[in-house]
TORNU-842739 format. One record per residue (C-alpha): x, y, z; residue in three letters. Coordinates in nm, 3 decimals. Example, Ala and Ser with C-alpha at 12.3 -4.5 7.8 and 13.67 -1.06 7.14 Angstrom:
REM TORNU-842739
+---------+---------+---------+------+
!       X !       Y !       Z ! resn !
+---------+---------+---------+------+
!   1.230 !  -0.450 !   0.780 !  ALA !
!   1.367 !  -0.106 !   0.714 !  SER !
+---------+---------+---------+------+
REM end
This chain:
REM TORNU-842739
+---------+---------+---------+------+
!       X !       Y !       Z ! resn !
+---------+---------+---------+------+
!  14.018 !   3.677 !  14.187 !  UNK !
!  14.206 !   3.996 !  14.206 !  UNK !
!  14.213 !   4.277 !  14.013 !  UNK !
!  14.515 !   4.223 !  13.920 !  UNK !
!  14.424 !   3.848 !  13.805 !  UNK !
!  14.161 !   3.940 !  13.535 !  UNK !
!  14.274 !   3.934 !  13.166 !  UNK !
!  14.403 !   4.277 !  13.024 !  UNK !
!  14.266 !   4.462 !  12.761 !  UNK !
!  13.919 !   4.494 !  12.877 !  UNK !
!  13.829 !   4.779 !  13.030 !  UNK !
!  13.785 !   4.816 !  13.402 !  UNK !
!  13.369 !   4.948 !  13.336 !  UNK !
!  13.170 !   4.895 !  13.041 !  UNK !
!  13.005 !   5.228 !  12.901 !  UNK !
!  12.744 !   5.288 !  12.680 !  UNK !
!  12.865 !   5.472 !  12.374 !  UNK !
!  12.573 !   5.704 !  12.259 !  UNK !
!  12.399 !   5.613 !  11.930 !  UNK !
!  12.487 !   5.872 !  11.627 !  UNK !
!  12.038 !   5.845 !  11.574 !  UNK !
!  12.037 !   5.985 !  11.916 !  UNK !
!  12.208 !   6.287 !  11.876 !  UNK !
!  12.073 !   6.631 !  11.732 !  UNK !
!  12.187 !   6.759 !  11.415 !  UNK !
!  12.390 !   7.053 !  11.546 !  UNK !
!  12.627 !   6.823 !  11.769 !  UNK !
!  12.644 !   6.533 !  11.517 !  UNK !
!  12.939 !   6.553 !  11.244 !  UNK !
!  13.020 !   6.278 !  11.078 !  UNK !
!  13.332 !   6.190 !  10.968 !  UNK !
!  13.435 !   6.051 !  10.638 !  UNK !
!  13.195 !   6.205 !  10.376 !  UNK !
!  13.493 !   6.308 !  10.148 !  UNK !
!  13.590 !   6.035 !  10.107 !  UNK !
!  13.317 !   6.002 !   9.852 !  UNK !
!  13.162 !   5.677 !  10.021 !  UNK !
!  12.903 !   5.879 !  10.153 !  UNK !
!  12.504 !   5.853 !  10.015 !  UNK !
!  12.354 !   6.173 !  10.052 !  UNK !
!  12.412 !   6.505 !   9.874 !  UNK !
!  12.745 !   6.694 !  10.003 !  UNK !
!  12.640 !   6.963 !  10.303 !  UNK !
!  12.659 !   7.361 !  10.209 !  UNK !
!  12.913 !   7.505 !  10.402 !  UNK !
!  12.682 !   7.824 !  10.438 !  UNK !
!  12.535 !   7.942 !  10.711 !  UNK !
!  12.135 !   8.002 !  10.711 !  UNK !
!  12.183 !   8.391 !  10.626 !  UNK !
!  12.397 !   8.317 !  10.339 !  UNK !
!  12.230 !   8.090 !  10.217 !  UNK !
!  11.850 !   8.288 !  10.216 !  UNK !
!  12.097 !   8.555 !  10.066 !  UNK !
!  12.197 !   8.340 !   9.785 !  UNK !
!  11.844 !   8.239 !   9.728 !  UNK !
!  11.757 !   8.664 !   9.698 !  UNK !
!  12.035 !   8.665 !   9.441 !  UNK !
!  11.912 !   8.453 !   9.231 !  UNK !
!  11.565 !   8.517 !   9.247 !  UNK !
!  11.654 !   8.900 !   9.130 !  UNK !
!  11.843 !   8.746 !   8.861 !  UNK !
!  11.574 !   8.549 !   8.723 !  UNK !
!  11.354 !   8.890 !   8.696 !  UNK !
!  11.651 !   9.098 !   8.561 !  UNK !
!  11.647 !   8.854 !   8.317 !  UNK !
!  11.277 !   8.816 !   8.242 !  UNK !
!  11.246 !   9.152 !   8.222 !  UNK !
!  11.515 !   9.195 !   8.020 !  UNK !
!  11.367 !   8.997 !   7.725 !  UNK !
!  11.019 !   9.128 !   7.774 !  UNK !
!  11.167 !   9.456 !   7.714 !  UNK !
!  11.326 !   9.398 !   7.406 !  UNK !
!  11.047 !   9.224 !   7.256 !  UNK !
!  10.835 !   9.573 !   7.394 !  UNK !
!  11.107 !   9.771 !   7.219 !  UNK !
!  11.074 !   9.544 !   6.876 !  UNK !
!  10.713 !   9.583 !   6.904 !  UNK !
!  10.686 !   9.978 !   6.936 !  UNK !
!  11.013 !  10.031 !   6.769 !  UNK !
!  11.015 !  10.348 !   6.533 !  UNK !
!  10.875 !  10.324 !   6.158 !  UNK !
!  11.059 !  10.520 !   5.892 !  UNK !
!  11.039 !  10.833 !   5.920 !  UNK !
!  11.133 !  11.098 !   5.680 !  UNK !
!  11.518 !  11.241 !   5.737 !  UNK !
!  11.607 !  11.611 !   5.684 !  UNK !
!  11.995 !  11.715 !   5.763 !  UNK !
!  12.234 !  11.984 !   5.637 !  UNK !
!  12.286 !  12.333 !   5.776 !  UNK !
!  12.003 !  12.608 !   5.818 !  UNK !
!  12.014 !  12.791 !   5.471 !  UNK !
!  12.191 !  12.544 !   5.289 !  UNK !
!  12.054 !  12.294 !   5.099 !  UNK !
!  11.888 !  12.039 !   5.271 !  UNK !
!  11.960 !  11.644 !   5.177 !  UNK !
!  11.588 !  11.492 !   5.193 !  UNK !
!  11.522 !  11.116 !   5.279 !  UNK !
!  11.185 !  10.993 !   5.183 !  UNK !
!  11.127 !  10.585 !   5.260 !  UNK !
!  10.983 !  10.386 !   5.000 !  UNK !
!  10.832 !  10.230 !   5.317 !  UNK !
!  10.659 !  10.537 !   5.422 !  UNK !
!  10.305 !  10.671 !   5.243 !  UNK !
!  10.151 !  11.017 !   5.268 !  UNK !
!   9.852 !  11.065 !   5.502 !  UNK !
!   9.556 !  11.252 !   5.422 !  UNK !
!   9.632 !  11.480 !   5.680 !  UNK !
!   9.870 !  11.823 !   5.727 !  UNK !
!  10.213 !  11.731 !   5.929 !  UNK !
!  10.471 !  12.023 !   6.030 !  UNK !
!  10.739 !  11.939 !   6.217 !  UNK !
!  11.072 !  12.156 !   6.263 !  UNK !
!  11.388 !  11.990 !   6.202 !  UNK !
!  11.572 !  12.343 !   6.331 !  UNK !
!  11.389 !  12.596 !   6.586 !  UNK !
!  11.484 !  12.941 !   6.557 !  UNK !
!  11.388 !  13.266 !   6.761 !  UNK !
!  11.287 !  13.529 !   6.541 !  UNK !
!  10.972 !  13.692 !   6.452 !  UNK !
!  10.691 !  13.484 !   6.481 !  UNK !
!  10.487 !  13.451 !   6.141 !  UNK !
!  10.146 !  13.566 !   6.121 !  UNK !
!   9.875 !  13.505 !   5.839 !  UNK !
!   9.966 !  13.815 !   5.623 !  UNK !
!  10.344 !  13.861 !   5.698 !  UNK !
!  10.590 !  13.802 !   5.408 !  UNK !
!  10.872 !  13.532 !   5.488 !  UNK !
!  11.172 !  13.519 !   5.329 !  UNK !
!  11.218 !  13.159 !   5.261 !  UNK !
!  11.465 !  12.906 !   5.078 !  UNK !
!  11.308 !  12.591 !   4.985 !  UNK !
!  11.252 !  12.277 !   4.805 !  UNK !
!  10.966 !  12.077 !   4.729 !  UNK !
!  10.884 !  11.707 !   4.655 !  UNK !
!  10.586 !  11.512 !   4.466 !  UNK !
!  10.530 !  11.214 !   4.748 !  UNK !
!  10.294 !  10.945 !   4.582 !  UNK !
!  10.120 !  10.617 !   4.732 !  UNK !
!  10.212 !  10.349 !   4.549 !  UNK !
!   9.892 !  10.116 !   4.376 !  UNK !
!   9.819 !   9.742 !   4.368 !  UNK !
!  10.047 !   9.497 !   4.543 !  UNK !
!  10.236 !   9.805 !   4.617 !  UNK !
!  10.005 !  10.007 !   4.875 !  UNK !
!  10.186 !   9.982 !   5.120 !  UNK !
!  10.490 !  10.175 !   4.947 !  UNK !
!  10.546 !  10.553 !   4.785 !  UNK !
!  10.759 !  10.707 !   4.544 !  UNK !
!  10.905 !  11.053 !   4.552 !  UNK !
!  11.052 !  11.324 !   4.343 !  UNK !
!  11.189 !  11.644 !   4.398 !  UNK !
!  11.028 !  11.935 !   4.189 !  UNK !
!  11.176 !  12.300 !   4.250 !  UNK !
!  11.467 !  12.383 !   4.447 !  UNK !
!  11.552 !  12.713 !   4.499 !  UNK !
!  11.853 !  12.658 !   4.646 !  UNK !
!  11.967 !  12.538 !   4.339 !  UNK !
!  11.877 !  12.880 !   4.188 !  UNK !
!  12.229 !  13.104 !   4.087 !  UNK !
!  12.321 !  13.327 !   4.351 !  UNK !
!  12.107 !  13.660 !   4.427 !  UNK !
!  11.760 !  13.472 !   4.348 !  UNK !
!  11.790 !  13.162 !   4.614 !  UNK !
!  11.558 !  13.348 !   4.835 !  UNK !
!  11.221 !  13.434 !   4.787 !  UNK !
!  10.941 !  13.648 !   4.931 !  UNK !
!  10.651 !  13.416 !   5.052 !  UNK !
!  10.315 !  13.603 !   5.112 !  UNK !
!  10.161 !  13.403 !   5.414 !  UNK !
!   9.791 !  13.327 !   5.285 !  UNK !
!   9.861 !  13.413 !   4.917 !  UNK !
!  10.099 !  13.129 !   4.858 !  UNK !
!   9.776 !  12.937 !   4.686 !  UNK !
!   9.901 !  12.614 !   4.870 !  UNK !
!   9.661 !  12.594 !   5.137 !  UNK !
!   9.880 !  12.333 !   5.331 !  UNK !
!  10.178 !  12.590 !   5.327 !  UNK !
!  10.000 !  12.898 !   5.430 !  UNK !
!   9.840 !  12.691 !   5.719 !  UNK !
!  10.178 !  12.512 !   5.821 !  UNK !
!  10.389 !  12.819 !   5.822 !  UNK !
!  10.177 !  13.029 !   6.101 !  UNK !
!  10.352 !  13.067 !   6.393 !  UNK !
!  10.697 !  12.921 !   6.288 !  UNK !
!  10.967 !  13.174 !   6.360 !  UNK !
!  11.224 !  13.318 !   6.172 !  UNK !
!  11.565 !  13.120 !   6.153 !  UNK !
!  11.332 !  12.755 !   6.127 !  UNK !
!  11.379 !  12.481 !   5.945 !  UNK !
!  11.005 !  12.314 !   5.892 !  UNK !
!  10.911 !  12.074 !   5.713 !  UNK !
!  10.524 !  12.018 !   5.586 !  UNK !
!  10.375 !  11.724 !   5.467 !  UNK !
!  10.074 !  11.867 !   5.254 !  UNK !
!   9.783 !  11.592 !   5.177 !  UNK !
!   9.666 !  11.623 !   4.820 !  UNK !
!   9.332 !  11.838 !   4.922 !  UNK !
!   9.529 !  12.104 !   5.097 !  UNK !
!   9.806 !  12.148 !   4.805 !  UNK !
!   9.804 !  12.301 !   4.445 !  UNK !
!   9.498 !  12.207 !   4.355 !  UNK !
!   9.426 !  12.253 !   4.005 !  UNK !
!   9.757 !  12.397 !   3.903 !  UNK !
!   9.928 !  12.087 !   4.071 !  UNK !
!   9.951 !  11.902 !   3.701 !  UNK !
!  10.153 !  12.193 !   3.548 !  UNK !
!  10.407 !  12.103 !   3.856 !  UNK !
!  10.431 !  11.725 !   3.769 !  UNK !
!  10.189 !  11.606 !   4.030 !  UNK !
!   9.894 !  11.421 !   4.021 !  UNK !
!   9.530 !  11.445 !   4.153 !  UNK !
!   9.561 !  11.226 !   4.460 !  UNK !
!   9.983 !  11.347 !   4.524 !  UNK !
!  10.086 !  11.458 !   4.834 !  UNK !
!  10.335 !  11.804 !   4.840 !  UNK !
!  10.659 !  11.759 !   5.096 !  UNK !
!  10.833 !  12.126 !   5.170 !  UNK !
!  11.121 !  12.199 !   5.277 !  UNK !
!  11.146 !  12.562 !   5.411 !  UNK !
!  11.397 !  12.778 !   5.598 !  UNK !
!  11.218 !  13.104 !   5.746 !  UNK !
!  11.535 !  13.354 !   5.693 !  UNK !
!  11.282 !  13.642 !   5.747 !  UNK !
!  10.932 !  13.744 !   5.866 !  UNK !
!  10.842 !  14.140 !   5.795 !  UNK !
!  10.491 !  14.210 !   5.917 !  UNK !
!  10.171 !  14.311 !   5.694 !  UNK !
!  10.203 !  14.684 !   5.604 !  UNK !
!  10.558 !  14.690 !   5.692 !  UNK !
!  10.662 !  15.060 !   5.722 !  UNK !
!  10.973 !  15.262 !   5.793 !  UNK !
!  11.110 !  15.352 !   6.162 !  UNK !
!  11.329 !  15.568 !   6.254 !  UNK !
!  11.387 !  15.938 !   6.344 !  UNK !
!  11.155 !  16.180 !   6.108 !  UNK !
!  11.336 !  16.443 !   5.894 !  UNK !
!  11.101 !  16.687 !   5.770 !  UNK !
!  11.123 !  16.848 !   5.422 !  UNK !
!  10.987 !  17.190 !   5.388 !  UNK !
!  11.034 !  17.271 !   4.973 !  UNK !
!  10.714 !  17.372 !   4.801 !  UNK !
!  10.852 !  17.273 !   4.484 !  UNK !
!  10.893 !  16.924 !   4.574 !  UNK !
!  10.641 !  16.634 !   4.615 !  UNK !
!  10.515 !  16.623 !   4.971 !  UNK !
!  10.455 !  16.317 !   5.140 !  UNK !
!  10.153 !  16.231 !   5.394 !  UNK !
!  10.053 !  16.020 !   5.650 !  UNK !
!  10.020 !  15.647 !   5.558 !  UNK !
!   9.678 !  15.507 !   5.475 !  UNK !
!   9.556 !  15.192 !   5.486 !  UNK !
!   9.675 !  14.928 !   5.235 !  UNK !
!   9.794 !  15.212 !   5.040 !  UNK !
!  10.084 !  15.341 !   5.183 !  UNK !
!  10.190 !  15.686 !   5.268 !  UNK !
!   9.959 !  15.988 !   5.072 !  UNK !
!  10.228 !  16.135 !   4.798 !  UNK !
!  10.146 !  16.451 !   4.628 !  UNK !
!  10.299 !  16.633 !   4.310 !  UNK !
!  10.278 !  16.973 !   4.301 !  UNK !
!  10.220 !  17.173 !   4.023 !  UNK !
!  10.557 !  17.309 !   3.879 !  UNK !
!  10.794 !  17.146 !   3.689 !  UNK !
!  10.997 !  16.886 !   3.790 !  UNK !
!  11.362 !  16.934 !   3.847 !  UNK !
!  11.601 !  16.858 !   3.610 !  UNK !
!  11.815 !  16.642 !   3.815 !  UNK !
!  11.752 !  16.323 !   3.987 !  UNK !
!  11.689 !  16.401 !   4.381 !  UNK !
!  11.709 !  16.137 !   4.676 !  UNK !
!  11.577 !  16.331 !   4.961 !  UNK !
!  11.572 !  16.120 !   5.315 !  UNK !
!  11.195 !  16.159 !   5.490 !  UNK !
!  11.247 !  15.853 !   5.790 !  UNK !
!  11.601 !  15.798 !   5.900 !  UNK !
!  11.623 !  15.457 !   5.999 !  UNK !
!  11.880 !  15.303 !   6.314 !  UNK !
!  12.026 !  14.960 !   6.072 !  UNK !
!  12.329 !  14.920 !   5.864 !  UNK !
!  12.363 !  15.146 !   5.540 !  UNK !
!  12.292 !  14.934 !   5.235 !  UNK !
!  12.613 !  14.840 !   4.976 !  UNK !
!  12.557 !  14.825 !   4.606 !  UNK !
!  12.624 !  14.403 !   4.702 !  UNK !
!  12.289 !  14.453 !   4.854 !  UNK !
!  11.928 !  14.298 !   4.756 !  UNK !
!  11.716 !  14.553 !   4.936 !  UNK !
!  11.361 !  14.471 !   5.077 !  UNK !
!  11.137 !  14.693 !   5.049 !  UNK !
!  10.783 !  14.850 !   5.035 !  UNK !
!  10.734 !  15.169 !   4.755 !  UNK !
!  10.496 !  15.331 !   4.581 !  UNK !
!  10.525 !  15.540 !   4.258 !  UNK !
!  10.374 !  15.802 !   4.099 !  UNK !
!  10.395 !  16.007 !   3.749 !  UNK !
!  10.489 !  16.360 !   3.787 !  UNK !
!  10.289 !  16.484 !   3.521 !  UNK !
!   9.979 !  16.410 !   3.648 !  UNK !
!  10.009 !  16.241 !   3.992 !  UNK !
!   9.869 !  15.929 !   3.856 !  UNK !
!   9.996 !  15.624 !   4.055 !  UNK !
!  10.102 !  15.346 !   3.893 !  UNK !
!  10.246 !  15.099 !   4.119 !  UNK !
!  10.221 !  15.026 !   4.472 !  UNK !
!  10.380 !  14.685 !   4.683 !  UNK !
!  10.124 !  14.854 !   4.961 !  UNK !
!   9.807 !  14.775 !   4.787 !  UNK !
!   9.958 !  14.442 !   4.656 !  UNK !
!  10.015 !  14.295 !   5.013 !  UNK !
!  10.377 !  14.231 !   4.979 !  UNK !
!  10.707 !  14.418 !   4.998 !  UNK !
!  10.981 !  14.392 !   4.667 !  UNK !
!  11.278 !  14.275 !   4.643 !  UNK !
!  11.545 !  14.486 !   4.439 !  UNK !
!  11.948 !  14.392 !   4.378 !  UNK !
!  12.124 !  14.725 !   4.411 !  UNK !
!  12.386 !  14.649 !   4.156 !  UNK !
!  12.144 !  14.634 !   3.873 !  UNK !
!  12.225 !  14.897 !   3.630 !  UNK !
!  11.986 !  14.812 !   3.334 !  UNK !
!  11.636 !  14.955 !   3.359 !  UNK !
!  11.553 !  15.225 !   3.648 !  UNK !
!  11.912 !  15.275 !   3.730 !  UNK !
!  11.821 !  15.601 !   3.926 !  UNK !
!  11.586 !  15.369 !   4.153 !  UNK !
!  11.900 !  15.154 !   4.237 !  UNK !
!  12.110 !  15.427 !   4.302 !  UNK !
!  11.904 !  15.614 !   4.546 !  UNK !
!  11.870 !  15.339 !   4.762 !  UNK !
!  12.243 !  15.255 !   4.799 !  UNK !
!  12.382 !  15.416 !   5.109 !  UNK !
!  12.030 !  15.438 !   5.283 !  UNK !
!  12.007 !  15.326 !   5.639 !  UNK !
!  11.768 !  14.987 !   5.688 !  UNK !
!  11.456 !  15.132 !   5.844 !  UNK !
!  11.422 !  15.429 !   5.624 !  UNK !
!  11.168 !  15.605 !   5.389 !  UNK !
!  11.342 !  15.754 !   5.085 !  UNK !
!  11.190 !  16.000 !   4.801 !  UNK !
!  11.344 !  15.920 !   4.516 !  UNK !
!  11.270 !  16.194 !   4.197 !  UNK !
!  11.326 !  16.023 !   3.871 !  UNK !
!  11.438 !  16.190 !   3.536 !  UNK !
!  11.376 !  15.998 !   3.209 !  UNK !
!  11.748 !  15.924 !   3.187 !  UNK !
!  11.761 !  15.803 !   3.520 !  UNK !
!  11.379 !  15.611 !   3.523 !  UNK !
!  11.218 !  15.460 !   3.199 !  UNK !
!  11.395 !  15.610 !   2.968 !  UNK !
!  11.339 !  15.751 !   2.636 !  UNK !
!  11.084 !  15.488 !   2.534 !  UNK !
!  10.890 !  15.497 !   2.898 !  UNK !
!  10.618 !  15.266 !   2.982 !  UNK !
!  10.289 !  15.251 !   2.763 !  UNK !
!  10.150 !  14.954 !   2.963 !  UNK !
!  10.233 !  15.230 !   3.331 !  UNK !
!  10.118 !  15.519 !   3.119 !  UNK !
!  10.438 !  15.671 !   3.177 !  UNK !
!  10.545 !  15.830 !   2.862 !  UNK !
!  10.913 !  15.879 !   2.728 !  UNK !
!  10.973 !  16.229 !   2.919 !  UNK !
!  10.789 !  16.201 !   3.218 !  UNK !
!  10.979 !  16.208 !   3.538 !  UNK !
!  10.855 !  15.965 !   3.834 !  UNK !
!  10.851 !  15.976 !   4.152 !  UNK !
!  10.900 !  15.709 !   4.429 !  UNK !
!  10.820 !  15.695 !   4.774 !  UNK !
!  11.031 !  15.372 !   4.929 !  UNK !
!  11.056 !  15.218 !   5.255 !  UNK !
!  11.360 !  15.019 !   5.301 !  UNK !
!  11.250 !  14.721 !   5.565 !  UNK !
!  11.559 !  14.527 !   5.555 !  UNK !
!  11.822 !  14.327 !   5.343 !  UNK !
!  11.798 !  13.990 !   5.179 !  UNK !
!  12.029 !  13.724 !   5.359 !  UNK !
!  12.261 !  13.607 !   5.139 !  UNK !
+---------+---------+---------+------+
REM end
């Protein structure tokens, strides 16, 4: 039979068709799959980089994530506690936030809530200071674990002129405050938490507190003048033999003044002994100051801020009392030692001072160093 002769349709050699099992993975792709007929899970279309990529991804995401959560629960754990809350401007007064949730410890805490740059204080010096103080009290019973508070004295609440004070550092008879204030500087805002054993002791029941009460102060530093605080300044010698003559200084007593023996003049004299470099001082002025004084008469002293530890403060618009003493020192450079010679008209007066010794005609005389001016 012919080629031609054998029945069409079937092919002229019969091939073997390869078997799909046969074939390796990277030439095989079947056909078909989307159709959804298909048994196994649908193919990535990634390639093997992408997909170890994808597998980094995630992995980093599962530790962001982690971490994440343990950090919060690190951050709930070791979270703050209350803490006590100062604000309000330096020299003004403060507002104070003491939590119920908070109790005193038996210990001394100073913190500053403002840091200034001035003179550093030193057991001694005299700060001038603004401040306010609370009784802090540990609650009892089921309630140990909380405190009440009160304030006490403000003096920022004081009227104008007498919101600042003069704090001797070590004389303050708080032993907490003395401590706490040492080495704070001048334009500081601190804050002490004073434990019952280091506060005011036996006089701490005429303040409201009681025997187991911690003290918490409130203190801006306006001011530190050193112990023995003297004038500076250019000297200016005075050379009148009928005048007081005044020494070198001496220790804890201040400069040696001497009366002579004549009579005193007639007329109040302000004679300038240290010119200092600061600003003149207004009538508007509190002065601070260190003096001494001394009756005429006999040279008997009879007060001295020297031998007392700590410098005076003295509003130069008073006009009752010594009005002479006020009036010498207006118009005085800061930094400067003044003489001031006292008639009875312009000193005590006609009715003196028994309790001084100074009697109603006896002229005084004062020997003053002007350190500085109170802030306002």
């Amino acid at each position: 039979m012919s080629e031609d002769d054998k029945p069409r349709g079937e092919p002229a050699v019969k091939a073997k068709l390869p078997n799909a099992k046969n074939i390796r993975s990277p030439e095989f792709t079947p056909h078909g799959i989307s159709s959804g007929r298909g048994r196994g899970p649908r193919p990535s279309a990634l390639t093997a980089a992408q997909a170890r990529k994808r597998r980094r991804l995630g992995i980093a995401g599962t530790v962001v994530a982690v971490l994440a959560i343990a950090g919060a629960t690190t951050w709930y754990v070791t979270r703050p506690g209350p803490q006590i809350e100062v604000t309000g401007a330096f020299g003004q007064s403060p507002k104070v936030t003491i939590p119920k949730k908070l109790v005193p410890e038996n210990e001394l805490k100073v913190s500053q809530k403002i840091k200034g740059t001035g003179t550093k204080i030193a057991n001694g010096d005299t700060a001038l200071v603004k401040f306010v103080f609370y009784q802090w009290a540990k609650g009892t019973g089921d309630k140990a674990d909380e405190s009440t508070s009160k304030e006490l004295q403000s003096s920022y609440k004081l009227p104008a002129g007498q919101q600042v004070v003069p704090m001797p550092i070590g004389k303050t008879e708080v032993k907490g405050l003395d401590k706490g204030l040492v080495g704070q500087t001048a334009g500081s805002r601190v804050v002490l938490q004073v434990p019952p054993k280091e506060g005011f002791g036996q006089a701490g029941p005429q303040m409201g507190l009681g025997e187991n009460d911690a003290v918490l102060f409130v203190v801006d530093v306006l001011a530190v003048y050193p112990k023995n605080a003297e004038a500076k300044g250019t000297a200016k010698p005075l050379d009148d033999k009928d005048l007081p003559s005044v020494g070198a200084m001496e220790a804890g007593k201040g400069p040696k003044l001497t009366v002579p023996k004549a009579d005193p003049p007639k007329d109040m004299q302000v004679k300038t002994l240290i010119e200092g470099t600061g600003p003149k001082t207004t009538k508007d002025d509190t002065a601070f100051v260190n003096y001494k004084g001394v009756i005429w008469r006999d040279g008997k002293e009879f007060d001295n801020s020297w031998s007392k530890g700590s410098p005076a403060m003295f509003p130069l618009n008073t006009t009752e009392g010594m009005k002479g003493f006020f009036k010498g020192l207006q118009g005085q450079k800061v930094g400067s030692r003044v003489m001031l010679i006292l008639p009875p008209d312009q000193g005590y007066g006609k009715e003196g001072n028994p309790q001084a010794g100074i009697k109603g005609d006896d002229t005084t005389v004062f020997v003053v160093d002007i350190l500085g001016t109170v802030p306002k």
